[in-house]
C-alpha positions in Angstrom: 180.9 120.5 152.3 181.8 123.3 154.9 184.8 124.7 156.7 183.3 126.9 159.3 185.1 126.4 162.7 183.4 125.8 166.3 183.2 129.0 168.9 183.7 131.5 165.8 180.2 133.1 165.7 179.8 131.9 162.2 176.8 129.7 163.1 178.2 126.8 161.9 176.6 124.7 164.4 173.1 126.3 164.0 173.6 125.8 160.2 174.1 122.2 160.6 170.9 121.7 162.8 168.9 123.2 159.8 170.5 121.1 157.3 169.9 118.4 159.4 166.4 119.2 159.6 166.2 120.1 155.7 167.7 117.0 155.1 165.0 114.7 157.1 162.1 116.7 155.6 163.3 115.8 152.3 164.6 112.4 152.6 161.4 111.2 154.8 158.9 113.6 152.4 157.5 114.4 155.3 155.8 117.9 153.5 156.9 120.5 156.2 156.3 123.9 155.0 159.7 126.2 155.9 157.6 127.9 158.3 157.2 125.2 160.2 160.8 124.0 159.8 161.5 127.1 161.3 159.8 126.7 164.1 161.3 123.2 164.7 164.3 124.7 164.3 163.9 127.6 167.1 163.5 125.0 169.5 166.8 123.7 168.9 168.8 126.9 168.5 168.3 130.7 168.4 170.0 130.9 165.2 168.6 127.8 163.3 165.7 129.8 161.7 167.5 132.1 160.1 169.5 129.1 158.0 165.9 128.5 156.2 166.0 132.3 154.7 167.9 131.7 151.8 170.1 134.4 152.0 170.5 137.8 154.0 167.7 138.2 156.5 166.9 140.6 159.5 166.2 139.0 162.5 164.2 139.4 165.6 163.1 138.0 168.6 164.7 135.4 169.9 165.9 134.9 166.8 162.1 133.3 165.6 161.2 136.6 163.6 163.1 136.1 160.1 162.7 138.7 157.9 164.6 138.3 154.1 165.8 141.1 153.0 167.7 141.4 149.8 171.1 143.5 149.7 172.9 144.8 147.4 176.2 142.3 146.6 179.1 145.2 145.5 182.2 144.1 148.5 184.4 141.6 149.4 185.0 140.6 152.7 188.0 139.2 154.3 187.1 137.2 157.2 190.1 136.5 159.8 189.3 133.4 162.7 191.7 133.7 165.8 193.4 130.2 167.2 190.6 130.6 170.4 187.1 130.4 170.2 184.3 132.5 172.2 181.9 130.6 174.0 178.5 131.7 173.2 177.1 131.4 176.7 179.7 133.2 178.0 179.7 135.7 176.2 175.9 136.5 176.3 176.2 136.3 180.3 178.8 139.5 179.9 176.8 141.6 177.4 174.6 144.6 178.4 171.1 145.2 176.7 170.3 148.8 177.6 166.1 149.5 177.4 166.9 152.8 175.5 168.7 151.8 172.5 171.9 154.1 171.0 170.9 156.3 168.2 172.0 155.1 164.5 171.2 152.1 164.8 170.2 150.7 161.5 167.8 147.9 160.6 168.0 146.0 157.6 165.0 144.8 157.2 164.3 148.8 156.3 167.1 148.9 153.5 165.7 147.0 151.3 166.3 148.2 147.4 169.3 150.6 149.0 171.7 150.9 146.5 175.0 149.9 148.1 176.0 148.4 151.0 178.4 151.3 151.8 175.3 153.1 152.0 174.9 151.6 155.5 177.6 150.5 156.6 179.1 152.9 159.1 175.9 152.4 161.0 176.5 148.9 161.7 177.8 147.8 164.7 178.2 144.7 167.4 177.2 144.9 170.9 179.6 141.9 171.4 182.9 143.8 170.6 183.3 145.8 173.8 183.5 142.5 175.5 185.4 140.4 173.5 187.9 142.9 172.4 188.2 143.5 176.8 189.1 139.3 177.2 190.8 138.9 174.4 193.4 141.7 173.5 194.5 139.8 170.7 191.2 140.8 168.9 192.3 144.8 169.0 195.1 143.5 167.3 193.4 141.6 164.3 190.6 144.6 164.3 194.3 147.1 163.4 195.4 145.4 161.1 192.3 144.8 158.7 191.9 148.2 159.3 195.4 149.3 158.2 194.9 147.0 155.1 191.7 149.6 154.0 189.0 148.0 155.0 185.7 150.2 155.5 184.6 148.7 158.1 185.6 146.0 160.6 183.2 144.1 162.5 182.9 140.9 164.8 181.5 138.2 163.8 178.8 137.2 165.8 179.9 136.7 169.5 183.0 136.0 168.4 186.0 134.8 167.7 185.6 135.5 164.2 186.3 139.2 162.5 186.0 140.9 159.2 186.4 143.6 157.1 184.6 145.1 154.2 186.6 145.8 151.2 185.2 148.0 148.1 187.6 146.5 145.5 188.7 142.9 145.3 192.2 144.1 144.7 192.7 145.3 148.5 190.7 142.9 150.1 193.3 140.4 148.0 196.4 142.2 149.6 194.8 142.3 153.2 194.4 138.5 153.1 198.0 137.6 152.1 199.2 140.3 154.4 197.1 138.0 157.4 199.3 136.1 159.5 202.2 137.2 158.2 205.1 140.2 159.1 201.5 142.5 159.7 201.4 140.9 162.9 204.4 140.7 164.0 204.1 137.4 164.9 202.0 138.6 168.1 198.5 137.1 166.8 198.2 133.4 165.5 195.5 132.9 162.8 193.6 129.8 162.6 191.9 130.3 159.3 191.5 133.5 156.9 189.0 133.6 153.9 188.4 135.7 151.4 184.7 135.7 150.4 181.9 137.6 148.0 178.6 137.6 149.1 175.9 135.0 147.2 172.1 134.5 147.1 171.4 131.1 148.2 168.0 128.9 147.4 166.5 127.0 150.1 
């Protein structure tokens, strides 16, 4: 049973497609390898392949190139969905793919065996902020205030709507979230949905 909402760049709709395709391999025994599921599933969605990794993954490509790559699990992450959604489509026809790419950018699929996750992380970054955060001011808003709270390090989700920040102890992470929605936003910034989640390896 899930609880991911629609337009929050959580892939919840990509996750369905490969439980959906998970679900006939098994129920028909129809013997597909997960390679091959994976390739079924790149022809329904960019982000259905990476559903059969099991876990954390880098990914390339189109999104066809799945890499797993196992991290190391020692945050907590508070994850904060506006009342709007981002349209995909949208807002892949706004971003900008430059041919020379920024310097620091890290890849995970290199970081394998690093020993913490706060190793990494001020590298990390989302070419879908700058324009989200410029169509939707309420983002900036949600981004201060997780960032206020003590997270290390706030990111979008996706293309958005989605955001969250990475919390070394549970303790914070646990005030940020019952700070969310309430006199922290001075009533300026309606939340839809907050979690507060620890990372997990998952089986496929």
């Amino acid at each position: 049973r899930k609880n991911i909402p629609i337009g929050a760049g959580l892939g919840g709709g990509s996750s369905d497609a490969a439980a959906f395709l998970a679900a006939m391999n098994r129920i028909f025994s129809l013997g597909l390898a997960r390679d091959e599921l994976m390739r079924l599933g790149a022809q329904v969605g960019s982000d259905v392949p990476f559903f059969f990794s099991g876990g954390s993954a880098a990914v390339f490509g189109r999104g066809e190139k799945v890499v797993p790559v196992r991290l190391p699990r020692d945050y907590w992450v508070v994850l904060v969905v506006p009342n709007f959604s981002v349209s995909t489509g949208w807002a892949y026809s706004r971003i900008r793919n430059y041919l020379t790419p920024p310097p620091g950018i890290t890849n995970l699929s290199c970081l394998e065996g690093v020993a913490s996750v706060f190793d990494f992380l001020d590298d990390c970054r989302n070419s879908f902020e700058a324009v989200v955060k410029g169509e939707y001011p309420q983002v900036n808003a949600l981004f201060a205030v997780l960032e206020n709270a003590g997270a290390e390090k706030v990111l979008l989700s996706g293309s958005g709507s989605a955001l969250f920040g990475v919390f070394r102890e549970r303790e914070k992470a646990q005030r940020a979230y019952d700070d969310i929605g309430g006199k922290a936003f001075g009533g300026s910034v309606e939340v839809a949905k907050k979690f507060l989640v620890s990372p997990v390896d998952i089986g496929f």
